[in-house]
C-alpha positions as CSV (number, residue, x, y, z in Angstrom):
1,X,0.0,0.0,0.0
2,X,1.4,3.3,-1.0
3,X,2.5,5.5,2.1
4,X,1.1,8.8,1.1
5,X,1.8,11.9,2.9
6,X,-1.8,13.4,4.1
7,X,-2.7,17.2,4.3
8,X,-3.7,17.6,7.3
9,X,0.4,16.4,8.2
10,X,1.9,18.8,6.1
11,X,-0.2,21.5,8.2
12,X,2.5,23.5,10.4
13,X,1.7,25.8,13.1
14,X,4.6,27.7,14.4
15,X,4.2,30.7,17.5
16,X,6.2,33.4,17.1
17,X,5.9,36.3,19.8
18,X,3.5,37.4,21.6
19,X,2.7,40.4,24.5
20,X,0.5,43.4,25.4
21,X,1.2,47.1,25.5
22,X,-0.1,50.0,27.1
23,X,-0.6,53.6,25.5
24,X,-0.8,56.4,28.1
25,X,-0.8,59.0,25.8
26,X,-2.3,58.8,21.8
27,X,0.4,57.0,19.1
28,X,0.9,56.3,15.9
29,X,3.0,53.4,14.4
30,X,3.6,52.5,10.9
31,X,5.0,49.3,10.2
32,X,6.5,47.7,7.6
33,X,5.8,44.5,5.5
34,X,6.2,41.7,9.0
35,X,7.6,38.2,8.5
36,X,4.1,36.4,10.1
37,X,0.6,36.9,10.7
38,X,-0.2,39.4,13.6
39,X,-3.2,39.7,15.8
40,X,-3.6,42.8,17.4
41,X,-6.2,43.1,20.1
42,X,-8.3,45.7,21.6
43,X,-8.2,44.6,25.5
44,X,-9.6,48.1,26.4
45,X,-9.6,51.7,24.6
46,X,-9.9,51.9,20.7
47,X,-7.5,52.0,17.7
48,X,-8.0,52.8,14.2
49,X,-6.5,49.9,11.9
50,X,-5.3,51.4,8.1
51,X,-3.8,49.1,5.7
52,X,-4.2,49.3,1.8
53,X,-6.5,52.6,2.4
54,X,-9.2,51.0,4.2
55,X,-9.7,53.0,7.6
56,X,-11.2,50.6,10.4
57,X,-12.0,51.4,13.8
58,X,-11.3,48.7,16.7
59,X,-12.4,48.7,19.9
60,X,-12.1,46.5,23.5
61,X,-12.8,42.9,22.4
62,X,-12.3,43.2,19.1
63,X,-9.3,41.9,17.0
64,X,-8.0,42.4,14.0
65,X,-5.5,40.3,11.6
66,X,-2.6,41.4,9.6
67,X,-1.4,39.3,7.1
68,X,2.1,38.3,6.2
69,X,3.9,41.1,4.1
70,X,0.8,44.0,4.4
71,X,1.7,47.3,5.6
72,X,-0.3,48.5,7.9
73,X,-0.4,51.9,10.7
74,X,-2.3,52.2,13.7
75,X,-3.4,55.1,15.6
76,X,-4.3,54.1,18.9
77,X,-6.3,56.4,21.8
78,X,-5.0,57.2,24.8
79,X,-5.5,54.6,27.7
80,X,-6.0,52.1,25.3
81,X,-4.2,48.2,26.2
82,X,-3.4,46.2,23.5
83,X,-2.1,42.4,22.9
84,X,-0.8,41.1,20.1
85,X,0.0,37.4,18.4
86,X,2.3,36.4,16.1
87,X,2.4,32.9,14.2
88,X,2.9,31.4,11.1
89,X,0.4,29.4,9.5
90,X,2.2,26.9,6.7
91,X,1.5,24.2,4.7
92,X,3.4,22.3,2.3
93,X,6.9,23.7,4.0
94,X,6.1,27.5,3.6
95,X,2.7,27.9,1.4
96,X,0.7,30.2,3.9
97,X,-2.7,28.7,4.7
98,X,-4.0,31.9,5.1
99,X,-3.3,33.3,1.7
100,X,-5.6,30.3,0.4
101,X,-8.8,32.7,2.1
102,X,-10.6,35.9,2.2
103,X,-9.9,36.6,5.8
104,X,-11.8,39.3,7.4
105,X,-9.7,42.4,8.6
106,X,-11.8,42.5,11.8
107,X,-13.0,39.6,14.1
108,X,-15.5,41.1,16.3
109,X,-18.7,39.2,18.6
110,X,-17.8,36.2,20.8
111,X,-15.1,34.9,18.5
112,X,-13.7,38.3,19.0
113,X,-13.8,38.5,23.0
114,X,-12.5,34.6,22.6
115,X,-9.4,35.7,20.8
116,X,-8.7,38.7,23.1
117,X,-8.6,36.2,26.3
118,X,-6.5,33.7,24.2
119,X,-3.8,36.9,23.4
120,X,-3.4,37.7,27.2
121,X,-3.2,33.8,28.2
122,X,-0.5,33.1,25.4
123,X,1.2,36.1,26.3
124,X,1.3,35.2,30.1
125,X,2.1,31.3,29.1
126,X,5.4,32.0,27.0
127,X,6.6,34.9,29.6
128,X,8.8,32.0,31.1
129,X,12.6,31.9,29.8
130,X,14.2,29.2,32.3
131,X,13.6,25.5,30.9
132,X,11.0,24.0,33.2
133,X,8.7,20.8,32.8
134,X,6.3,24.1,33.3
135,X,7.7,25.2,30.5
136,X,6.9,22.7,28.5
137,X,3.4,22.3,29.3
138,X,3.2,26.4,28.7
139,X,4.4,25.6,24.9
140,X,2.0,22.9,24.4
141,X,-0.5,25.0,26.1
142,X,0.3,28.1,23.4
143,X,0.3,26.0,20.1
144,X,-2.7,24.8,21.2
145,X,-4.4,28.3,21.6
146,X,-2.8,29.7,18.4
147,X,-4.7,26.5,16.9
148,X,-8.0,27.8,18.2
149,X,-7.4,31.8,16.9
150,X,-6.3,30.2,13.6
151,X,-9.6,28.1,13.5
152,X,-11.7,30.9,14.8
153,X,-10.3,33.1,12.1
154,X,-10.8,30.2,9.3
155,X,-14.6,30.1,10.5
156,X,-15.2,34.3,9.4
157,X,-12.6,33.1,6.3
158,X,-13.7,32.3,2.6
159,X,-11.7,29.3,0.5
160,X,-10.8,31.3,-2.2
161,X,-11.2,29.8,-5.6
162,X,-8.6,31.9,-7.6
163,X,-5.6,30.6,-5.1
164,X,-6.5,26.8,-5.3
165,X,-4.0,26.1,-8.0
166,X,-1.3,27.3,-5.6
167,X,-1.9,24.5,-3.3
168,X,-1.7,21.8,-6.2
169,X,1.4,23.6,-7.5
170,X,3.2,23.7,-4.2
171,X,2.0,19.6,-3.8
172,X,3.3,18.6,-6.7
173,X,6.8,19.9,-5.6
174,X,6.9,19.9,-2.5
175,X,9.6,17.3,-2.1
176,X,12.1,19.8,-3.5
177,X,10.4,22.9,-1.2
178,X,11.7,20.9,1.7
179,X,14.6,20.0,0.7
180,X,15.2,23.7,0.0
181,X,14.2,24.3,3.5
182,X,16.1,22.2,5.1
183,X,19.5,23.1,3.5
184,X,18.6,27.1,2.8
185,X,21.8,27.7,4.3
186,X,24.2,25.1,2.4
187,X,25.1,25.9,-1.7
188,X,22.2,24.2,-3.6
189,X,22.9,22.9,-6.7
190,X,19.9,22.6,-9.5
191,X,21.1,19.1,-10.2
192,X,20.3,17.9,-6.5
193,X,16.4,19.4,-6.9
194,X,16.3,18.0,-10.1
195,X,17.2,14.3,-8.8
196,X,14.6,14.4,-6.0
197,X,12.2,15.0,-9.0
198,X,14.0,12.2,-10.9
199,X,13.7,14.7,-13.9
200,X,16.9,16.6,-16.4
201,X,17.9,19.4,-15.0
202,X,16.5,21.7,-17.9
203,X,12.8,19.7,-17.9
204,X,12.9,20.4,-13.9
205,X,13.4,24.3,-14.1
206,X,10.8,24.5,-16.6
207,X,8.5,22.7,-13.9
208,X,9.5,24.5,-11.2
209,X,9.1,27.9,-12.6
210,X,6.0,27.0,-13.8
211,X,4.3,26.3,-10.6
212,X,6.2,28.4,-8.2
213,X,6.6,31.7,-11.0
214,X,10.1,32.2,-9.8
215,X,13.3,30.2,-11.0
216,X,15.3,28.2,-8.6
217,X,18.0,29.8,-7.6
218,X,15.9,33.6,-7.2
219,X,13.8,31.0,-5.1
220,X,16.5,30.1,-3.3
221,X,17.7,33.8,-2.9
222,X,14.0,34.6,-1.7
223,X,13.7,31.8,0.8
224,X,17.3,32.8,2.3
225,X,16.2,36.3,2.9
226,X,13.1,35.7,4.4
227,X,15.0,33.6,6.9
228,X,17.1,36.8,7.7
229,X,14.4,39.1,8.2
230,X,12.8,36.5,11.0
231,X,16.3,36.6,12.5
232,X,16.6,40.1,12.6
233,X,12.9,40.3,14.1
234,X,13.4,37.5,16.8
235,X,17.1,37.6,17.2
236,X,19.7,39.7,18.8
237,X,22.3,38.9,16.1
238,X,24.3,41.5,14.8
239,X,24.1,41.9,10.8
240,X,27.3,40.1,10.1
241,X,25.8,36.9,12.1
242,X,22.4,36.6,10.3
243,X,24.4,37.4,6.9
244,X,26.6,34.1,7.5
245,X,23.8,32.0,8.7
246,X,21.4,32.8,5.7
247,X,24.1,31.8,3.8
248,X,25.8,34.9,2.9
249,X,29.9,35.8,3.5
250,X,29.4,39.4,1.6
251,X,27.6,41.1,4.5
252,X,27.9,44.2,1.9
253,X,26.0,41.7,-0.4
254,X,23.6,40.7,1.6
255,X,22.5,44.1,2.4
256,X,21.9,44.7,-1.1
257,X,19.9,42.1,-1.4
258,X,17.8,42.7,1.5
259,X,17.4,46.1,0.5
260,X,16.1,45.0,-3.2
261,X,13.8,42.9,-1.7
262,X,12.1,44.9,0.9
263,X,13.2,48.6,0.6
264,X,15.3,49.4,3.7
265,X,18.7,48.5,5.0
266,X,18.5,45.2,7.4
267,X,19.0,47.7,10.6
268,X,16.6,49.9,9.4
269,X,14.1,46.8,9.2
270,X,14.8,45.6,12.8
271,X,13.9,49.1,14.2
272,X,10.6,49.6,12.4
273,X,8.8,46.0,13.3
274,X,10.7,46.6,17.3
275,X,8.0,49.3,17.6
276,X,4.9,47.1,17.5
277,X,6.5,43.5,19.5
């Protein structure tokens, strides 16, 4: 009998920071294209949410969701508590799950109160540093929460028809996409993806191009730099450290590239999204 892979195992839920902040006094904060999916939450006050020149007003119990790689501001009221979430919702090694919907910009209601009490406990749960059998329970404790705001969010979500070819294109290949994954930081050569295709090098960029809309190697180059902006976010590396570990001697180089990709220098980066978690 065949040993097939099944979708629901290729589902990855990954936390990545969470906390709440207090405003004594009115701010504004404009941030910049973020490496995850963040949930902001009204615990008491009001905000006003702006991303791609849609103005929405959020107020205590209410949540909002910004997607991977939106830009977004907020200008929030003074007195005004807010906790945030941030995870990454994958499948088939790094195809977002939430890119596959129409996900509402404000969850409001019950859900809405739901996923405010389930930003404070995750933030309270993974306040712990010091490696603890508590500790452990608090991490199983937090995926398990992040499950329930990503389902909650799925249930106000529509399966969008236009993106369903990007799920078959990223299952057909996605032998190769974790491979890639798995050795982002090691030289990749186009005859090693091509084997684990068992295809000629030449028929297997053609594929691979194809389906992803990218060749290889600026695949490669995408995937490498997207692991050094979550390192600047979530790391205290300097810029020479994350340029070696995304796989990159030329920290000169590297800065280039970074900049292409997302507009700013890599310092410049790590300042704007420090403003928000």
């Amino acid at each position: 009998m065949e040993n097939k892979t099944l979708l629901e195992n290729e589902i990855n839920i990954r936390y990545c920071s969470s906390g709440v902040k207090e405003y004594v006094e009115e701010d504004a904060i404009s941030v910049v294209k973020l490496p995850f999916e963040l949930f902001i939450s009204v615990q008491s006050g009001a905000m006003t949410f702006i991303s791609a020149g849609k103005v929405t007003r959020v107020q205590t119990n209410e949540t909002v969701l910004v997607p991977l790689d939106n830009e977004y501001s907020l200008n929030i009221e003074a007195g005004t508590k807010l906790s945030y979430v941030a995870g990454l919702f994958n499948i088939y090694t790094n195809l977002r799950m939430l890119y596959l919907f129409d996900v509402p910009t404000k969850i409001t209601g019950r859900d809405g109160e739901q996923i405010c009490r389930l930003s404070l406990d995750i933030a309270r749960l993974s306040m712990s540093n010091e490696f603890t059998t508590t500790r452990l329970e608090n991490a199983v404790k937090v995926k398990n929460a992040l499950l329930t705001i990503f389902s909650l969010t799925l249930d106000h979500s529509v399966f969008s028809n236009q993106r369903w070819q990007f799920m078959s294109s990223y299952e057909k290949i996605s032998p190769v996409l974790r491979y890639i994954d798995d050795h982002l930081h090691e030289y990749i050569f186009q005859e090693q993806l091509s084997s684990i295709m068992k295809m000629s090098p030449d028929s297997f960029y053609r594929l691979f191009k194809k389906l992803i809309g990218l060749a290889p190697k600026e695949y490669i180059i995408s995937e490498r730099i997207k692991s050094a902006r979550e390192m600047l976010v979530f790391s205290p590396l300097s810029i020479g450290e994350i340029s070696e570990l995304a796989g990159y001697d030329n920290q000169l180089y590297f800065s280039t590239l970074f900049r292409k990709k997302y507009l700013m220098a890599p310092t410049e980066y790590r300042k704007a999204v420090a403003r928000i978690i």
